[in-house]
N, C-alpha and C positions, 0 to 999 in steps of 0.2 A: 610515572616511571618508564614508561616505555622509549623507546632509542633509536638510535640507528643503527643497524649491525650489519655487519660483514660476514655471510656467509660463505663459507669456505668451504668446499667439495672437491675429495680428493679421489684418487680411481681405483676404488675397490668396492665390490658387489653389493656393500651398503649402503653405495651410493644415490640406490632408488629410494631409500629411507628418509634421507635429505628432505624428498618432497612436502615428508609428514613435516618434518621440522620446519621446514618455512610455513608452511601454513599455521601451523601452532605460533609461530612469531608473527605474522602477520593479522593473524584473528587476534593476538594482544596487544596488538597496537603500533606493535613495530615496524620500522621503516626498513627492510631490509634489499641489501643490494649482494647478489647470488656470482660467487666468484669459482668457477670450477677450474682443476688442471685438465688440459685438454685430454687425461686420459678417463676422467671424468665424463667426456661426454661423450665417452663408447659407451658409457653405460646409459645414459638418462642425457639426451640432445639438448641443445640449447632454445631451442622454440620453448621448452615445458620448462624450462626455470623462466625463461622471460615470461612465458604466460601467468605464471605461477607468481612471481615478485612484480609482473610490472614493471618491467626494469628491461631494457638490453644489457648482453649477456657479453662476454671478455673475458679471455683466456692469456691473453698477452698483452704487452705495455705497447704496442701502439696501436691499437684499436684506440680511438679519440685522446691522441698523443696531447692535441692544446689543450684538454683540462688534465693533464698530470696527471692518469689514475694511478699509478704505479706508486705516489707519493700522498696525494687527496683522501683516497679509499679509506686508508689507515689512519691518517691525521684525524679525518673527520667524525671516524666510525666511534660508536662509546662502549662497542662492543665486539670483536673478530672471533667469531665462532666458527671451527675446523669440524664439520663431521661428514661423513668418516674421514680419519686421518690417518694417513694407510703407514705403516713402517718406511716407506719412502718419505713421505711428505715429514714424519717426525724427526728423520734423518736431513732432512734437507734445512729443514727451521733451526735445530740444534747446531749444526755448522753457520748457519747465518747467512747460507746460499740466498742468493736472487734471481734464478731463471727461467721465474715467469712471472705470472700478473700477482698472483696469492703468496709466494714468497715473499716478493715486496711487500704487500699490505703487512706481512707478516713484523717485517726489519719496520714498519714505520708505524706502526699500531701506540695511539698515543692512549687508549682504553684498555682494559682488560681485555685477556685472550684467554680462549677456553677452548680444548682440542678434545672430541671423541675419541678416542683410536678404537681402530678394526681391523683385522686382521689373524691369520690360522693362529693358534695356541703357538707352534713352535715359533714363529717370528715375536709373537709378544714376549715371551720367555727369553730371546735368544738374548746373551751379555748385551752386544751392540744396543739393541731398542732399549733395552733395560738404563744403558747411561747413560742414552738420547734424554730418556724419560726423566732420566733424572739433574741430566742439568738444562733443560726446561723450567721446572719446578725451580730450580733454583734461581732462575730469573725470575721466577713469580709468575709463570704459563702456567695457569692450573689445567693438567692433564685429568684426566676421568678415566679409573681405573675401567677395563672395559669388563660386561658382562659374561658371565659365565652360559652357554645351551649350544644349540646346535649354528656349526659352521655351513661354509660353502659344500656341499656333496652331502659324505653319510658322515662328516666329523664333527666331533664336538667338542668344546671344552673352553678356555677362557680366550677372550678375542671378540667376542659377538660385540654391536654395536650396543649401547643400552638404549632400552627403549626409547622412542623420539619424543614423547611426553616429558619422560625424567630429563632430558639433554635439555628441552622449552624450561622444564621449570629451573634447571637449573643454570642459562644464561638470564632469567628472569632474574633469577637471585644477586647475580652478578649485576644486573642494570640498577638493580634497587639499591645494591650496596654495593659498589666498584672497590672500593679500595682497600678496606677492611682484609686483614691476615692474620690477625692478631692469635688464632688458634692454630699458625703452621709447628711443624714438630710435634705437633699431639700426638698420643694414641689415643683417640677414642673407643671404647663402645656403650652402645646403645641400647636398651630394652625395648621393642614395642609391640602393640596388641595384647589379646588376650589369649590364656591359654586352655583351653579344652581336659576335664579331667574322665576319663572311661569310667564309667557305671557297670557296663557288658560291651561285648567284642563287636556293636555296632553304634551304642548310645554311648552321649557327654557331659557332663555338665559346665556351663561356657557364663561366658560375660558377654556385655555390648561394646566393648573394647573396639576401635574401627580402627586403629595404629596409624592416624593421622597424625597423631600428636608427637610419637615419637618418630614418624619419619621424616615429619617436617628438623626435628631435630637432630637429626642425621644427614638430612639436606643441605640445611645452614652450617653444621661444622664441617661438613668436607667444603664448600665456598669460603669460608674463613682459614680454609689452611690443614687441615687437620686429616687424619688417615684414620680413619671408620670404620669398627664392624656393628652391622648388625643385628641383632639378636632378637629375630622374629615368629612370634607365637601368630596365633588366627587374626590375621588382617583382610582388612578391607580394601584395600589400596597398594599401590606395588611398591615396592624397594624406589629407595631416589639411586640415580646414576652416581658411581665410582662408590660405593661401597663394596666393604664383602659381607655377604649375606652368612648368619649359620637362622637353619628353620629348626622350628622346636615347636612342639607342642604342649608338654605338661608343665606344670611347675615343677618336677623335676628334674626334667628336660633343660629348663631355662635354667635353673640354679646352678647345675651341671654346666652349661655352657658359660656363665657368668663366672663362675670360681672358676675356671680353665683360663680363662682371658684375663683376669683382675692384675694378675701380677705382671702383666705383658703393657696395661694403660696405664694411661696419665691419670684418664677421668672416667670415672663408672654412671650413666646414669641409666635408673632405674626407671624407665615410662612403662613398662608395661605393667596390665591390669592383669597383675598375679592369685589366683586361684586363692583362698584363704583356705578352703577345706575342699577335701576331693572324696567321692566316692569310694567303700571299699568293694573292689571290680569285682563281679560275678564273671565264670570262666566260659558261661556260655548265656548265650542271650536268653532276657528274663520274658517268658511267656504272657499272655494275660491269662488270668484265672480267677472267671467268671467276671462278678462285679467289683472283687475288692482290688485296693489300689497297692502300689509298690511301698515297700518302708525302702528307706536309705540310708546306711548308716554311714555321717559324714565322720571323715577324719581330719585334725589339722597338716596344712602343709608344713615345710620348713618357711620359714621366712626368709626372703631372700633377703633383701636391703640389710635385715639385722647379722644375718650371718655374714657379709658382707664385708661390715664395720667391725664386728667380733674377730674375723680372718685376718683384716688390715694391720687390726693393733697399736699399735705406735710409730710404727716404722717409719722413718723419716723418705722413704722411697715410695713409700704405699700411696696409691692413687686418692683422688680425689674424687667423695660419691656423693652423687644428686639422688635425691630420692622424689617420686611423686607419691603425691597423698590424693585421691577420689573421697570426698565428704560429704554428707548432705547436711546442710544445718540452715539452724534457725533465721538467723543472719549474719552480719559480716563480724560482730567481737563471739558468738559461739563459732564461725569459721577461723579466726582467729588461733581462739581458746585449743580446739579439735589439733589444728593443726600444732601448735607450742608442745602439745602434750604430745601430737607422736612424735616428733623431731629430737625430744627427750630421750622418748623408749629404745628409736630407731640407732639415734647416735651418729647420722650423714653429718654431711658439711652445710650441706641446703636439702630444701627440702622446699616442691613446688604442691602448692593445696590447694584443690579447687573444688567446686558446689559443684557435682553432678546428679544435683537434682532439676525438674524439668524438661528433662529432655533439651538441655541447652549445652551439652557437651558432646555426651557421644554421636560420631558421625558429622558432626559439623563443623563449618570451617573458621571459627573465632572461638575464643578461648577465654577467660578472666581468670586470672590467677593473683597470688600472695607467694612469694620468695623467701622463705624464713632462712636466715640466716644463724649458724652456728654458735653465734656471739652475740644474740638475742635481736642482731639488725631484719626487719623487713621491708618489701619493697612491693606496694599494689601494685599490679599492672593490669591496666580497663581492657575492657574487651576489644577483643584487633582481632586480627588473622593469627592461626597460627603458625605461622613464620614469624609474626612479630613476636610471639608468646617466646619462638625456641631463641629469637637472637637474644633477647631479654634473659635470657637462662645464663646463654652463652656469654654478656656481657657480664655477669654476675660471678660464671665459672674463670674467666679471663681475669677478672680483678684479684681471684683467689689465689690463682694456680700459678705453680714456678714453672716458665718455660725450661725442656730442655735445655 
């Protein structure tokens, strides 16, 4: 899988972040060649990208004019990745400007291109970047909505780079599967992790939920096209680059945030590891007293997935819901069996069921699943990663769903 890629470093203060990102491509096997605008390299000099990729370093189209970089870079590259990609630089691509070394690679890019943007809240907000942004996208530049925290000084708010892990995994994503859009116009949202239900004002009662699974599936539809929220209880692992994050904790939490979004998406899917029964909460923390132990009296949640499908109705507008199912069984026709039966009760479109017994699911990175289909179709898929598990879902949700 691994490639050649075109880094692209534009000149703004997340420029130093860049570093992480090349080294994350480089430690996956990538060949990368480090392209910065010369305002780029007030921020971070050109000795430490060339140290850094191995690579001499070019700002401008005649630096080594007899190999053509200005034309070669791009042709050859299987990948041109922009981070940070300042309000300038997105303004200069969107017009199809050429004047300098990265804007060309930009106009001659025969592989997928993927842009960070960084920059204060009020320029990402402002109309301009917003119809930069948007007829990008519509040449097929997938833009990465940027992160929400703290900016440049004491500001905060949307603009931040995402972190340079989520931007590796997600030109990875891009390398693995170039060409695939097949999910653009979507609205998605996403369920993932587990959710914590209060006992007392300090104690929980939780799953081993790690939200692998569904942010791997939130990873892969925003690379396929698709604009993402999502909808994260106690994970393990951080949000993938360009979604929008809502955080929740309970099962009430989550339901809440689910039925608020349901009528706004295309496609509902439910990954995370929803509470079945919760605690009814004591108002102040429960003491010990002596040797005996605590009772707990559990209560049912709502169920989300079913109210879900209950809310939808019939409507010919109403989204399209994946449900997961966690089972432990005997083996593969009682997993079977387990899952036909909820996909019944449930009433989803699909419904993803898998054996998390042994300790061979949560927290790890492969997955084995069964795809039940509405119409009584299923589809095994063996154990891979799960990125293959989520495109497998999404190639499933693609065959169902009417595009915008």
């Amino acid at each position: 899988m691994p490639g050649r890629v075109v880094l692209g470093v534009a000149g703004g203060i997340a420029a130093y972040k860049a570093c992480e990102i090349l080294r994350g491509l480089t430690e996956a096997g990538c060949d990368v060649t480090v392209v910065p605008t010369s305002s780029a390299l007030k921020f971070v000099g050109a000795s430490t990208w060339a140290a850094l990729s191995g690579k001499p370093v070019a700002t401008d189209v005649w630096t080594g004019v007899h190999e053509v970089p200005h034309v070669r870079l791009g042709q050859q590259a299987d990948l041109v990745l922009v981070a940070p990609a300042t309000a300038d630089l997105l303004a200069r691509a969107a017009q199809g400007l050429a004047d300098d070394l990265l804007t060309n690679v930009l106009l001659t890019a025969h592989g997928p291109v993927l842009m960070a943007p960084a920059m204060h809240t009020e320029m990402w907000q402002h109309p301009a970047t917003q119809r930069n942004v948007a007829l990008l996208r519509d040449r097929g530049v997938r833009v990465l909505d940027p992160a929400v925290g703290r900016l440049t000084g004491a500001d905060s708010g949307a603009g931040r780079l995402p972190g340079p892990s989520a931007i590796v995994a997600a030109a990875l994503d891009l390398l693995r599967r170039p060409t695939r859009e097949d999910l653009a116009g979507l609205r998605i949202t996403v369920s993932a992790g587990g959710t914590r239900e209060a006992w007392d004002p300090v104690r929980f009662v939780g799953n081993r939920s790690s939200g692998m699974q569904g942010v791997e599936l939130a990873r892969t539809a925003v690379s396929r096209g698709a604009e993402v929220t999502l909808v994260a209880g106690a994970m393990e692992v951080d949000p993938p680059a360009g979604v929008t994050v809502v955080e929740v904790e309970s099962a009430a939490q989550l339901h809440e945030a689910m039925v608020e979004r349901a009528q706004s998406s295309d496609v509902l899917v439910m990954a995370a590891a929803v509470a079945d029964f919760r605690p009814v909460a004591e108002p102040a923390k429960v003491k010990k007293d002596g040797d005996d132990g605590v009772d707990l009296h559990l209560e049912q949640t709502t169920d989300v997935l079913a109210d879900l499908v209950r809310r939808r109705g019939s409507s010919a507008a109403a989204p399209l819901i994946v449900g997961f199912a966690a089972e432990t069984a005997t083996d593969r026709d009682h997993l079977l069996d387990l899952g036909r039966a909820k996909l019944a009760r449930k009433g989803c479109d699909l419904l993803v069921v898998n054996d998390v017994g042994g300790d061979a699911v949560f927290g790890q990175p492969t997955n084995e699943v069964v795809i039940l289909g509405s119409e009584g179709e299923h589809q095994e898929i063996p154990r891979a990663a799960k990125a293959e598990i989520a495109d497998a879902v999404w190639d499933a949700v693609a065959a169902r769903v009417r595009l915008p």
